[in-house]
C-alpha positions, -999 to 999 in steps of 0.1 A, spaced: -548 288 -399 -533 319 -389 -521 342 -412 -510 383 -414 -503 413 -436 -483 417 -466 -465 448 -465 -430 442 -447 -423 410 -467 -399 423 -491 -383 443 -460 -385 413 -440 -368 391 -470 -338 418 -470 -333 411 -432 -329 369 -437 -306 377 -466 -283 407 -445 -284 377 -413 -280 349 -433 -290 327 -407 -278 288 -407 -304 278 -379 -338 292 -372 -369 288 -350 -404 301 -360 -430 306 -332 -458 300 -343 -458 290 -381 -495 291 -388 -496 290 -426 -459 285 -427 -450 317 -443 -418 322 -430 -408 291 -435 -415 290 -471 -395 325 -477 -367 315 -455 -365 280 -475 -370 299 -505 -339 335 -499 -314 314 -475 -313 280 -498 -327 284 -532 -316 316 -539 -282 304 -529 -283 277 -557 -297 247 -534 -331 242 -557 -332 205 -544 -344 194 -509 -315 169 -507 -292 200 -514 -306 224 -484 -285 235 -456 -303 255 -434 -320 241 -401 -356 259 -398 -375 247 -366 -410 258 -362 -436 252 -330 -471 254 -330 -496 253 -302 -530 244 -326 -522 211 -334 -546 214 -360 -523 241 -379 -500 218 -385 -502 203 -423 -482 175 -447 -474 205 -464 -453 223 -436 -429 195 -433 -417 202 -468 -404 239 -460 -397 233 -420 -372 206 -411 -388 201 -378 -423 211 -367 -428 206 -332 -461 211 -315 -460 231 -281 -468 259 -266 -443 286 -270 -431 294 -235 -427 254 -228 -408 255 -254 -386 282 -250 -379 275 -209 -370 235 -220 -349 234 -251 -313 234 -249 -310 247 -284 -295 277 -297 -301 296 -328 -295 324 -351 -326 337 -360 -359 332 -340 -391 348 -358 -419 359 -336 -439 371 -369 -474 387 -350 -466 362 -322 -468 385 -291 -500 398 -294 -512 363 -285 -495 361 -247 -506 387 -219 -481 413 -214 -462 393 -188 -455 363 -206 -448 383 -242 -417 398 -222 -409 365 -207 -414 351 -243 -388 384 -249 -360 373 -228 -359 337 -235 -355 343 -270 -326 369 -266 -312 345 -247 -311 313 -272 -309 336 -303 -277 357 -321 -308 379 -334 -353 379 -331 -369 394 -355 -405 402 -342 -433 416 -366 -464 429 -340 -496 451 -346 -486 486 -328 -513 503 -307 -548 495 -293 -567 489 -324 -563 455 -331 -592 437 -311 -591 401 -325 -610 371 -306 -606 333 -306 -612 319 -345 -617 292 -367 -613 272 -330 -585 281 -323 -585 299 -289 -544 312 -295 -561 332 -321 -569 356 -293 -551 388 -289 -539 397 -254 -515 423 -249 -508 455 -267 -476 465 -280 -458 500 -284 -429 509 -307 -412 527 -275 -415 493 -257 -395 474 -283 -371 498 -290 -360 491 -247 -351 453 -257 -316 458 -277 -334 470 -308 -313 468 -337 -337 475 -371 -367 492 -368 -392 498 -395 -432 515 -394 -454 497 -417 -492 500 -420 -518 473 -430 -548 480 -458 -569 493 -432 -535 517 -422 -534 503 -390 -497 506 -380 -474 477 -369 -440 474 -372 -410 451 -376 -379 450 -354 -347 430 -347 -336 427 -319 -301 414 -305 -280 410 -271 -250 403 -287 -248 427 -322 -253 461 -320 -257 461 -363 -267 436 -389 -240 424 -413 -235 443 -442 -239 431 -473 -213 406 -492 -216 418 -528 -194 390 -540 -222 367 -523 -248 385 -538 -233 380 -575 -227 345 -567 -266 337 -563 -275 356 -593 -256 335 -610 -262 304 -596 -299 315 -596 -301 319 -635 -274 297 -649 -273 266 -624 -247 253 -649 -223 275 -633 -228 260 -595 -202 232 -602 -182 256 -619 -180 281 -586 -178 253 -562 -138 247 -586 -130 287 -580 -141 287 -544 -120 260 -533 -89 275 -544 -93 304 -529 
């Protein structure tokens, strides 16, 4: 199942935790890494260990029905398997965060942008994570013909679609791709709540003292 390079993950993490997104969609979870971290920085981290206890909605759609596991459903509250671009031109849904993580690659260059706009439009913010540059040839694998890579992607195209963070990364064979977020409606990302940020340490390392918040909080 498909899976893709390590190197902006901490950078990536930072981004959830500045958005702090309540509802997300991930096209095209493949392994499910994204939504395993996003589980992980936007409810454990916050002092929701238990399943019982998480808050935030993560959707994710797959086209490969065959990438789609027990394990996913654990992690994603809803996997849903379709084709991206059905998807997107159907659902009524709107959302905080959509994650194209090495997703556009996959469509020619028409539908990538198509894929582009619809997401801007159902999403406060995208974050996309895409290989930069010619020199990423990859064909159909393990069966899976959306394995395919289709389109090729510049840094200077991004930046044109409200780009908000952008960040260079390079891979172990220093092939360069890059991570943006893009929005329509915010021309930042929040800053950072240190108060929030001191809360989850806490919480993170003495869950005793998550009942003990929830009393201060609710007289404030």
């Amino acid at each position: 199942m498909g899976t893709s390079n390590w190197q902006n993950i901490s950078f990536c993490v930072d981004l959830l935790r500045r958005i702090r997104p309540k509802k997300i969609l991930d096209v095209g979870i493949g392994f499910g890494r994204w939504g395993m971290l996003c589980r992980e920085y936007l409810d454990v981290w916050e002092g929701r260990v238990f399943p019982t206890e998480w808050e935030v909605e993560i959707l994710g759609i797959e086209g490969y029905q065959k990438n789609i596991q027990p394990y996913h459903s654990v992690f994603y509250s809803r996997v849903i398997n379709s084709e991206a671009l059905e998807y997107l031109s159907k659902t009524p849904e709107r959302f905080d965060l959509i994650i194209l993580g090495d997703v556009l690659e996959h469509f020619s260059k028409e539908q990538g942008q198509k894929v582009l706009e619809l997401c801007l439009l159902k999403s406060q913010f995208v974050l996309v994570i895409v290989p930069l540059g010619n020199n990423w040839q990859q064909g159909s694998s393990y069966g899976n013909a959306y394995e395919r890579h289709q389109s090729v992607w510049t840094a200077k195209e991004l930046r044109t679609y409200s780009c908000v963070v952008k960040k260079k990364f390079r891979d172990y064979l220093l092939r360069p791709y890059g991570v943006f977020v893009l929005s329509t409606t915010k021309r930042t990302l929040p800053t950072r709540n240190s108060f929030d940020q001191f809360k989850a340490l806490l919480v993170a390392h003495f869950p005793l003292l998550k009942t003990l918040l929830k009393r201060i909080l609710s007289r404030r």
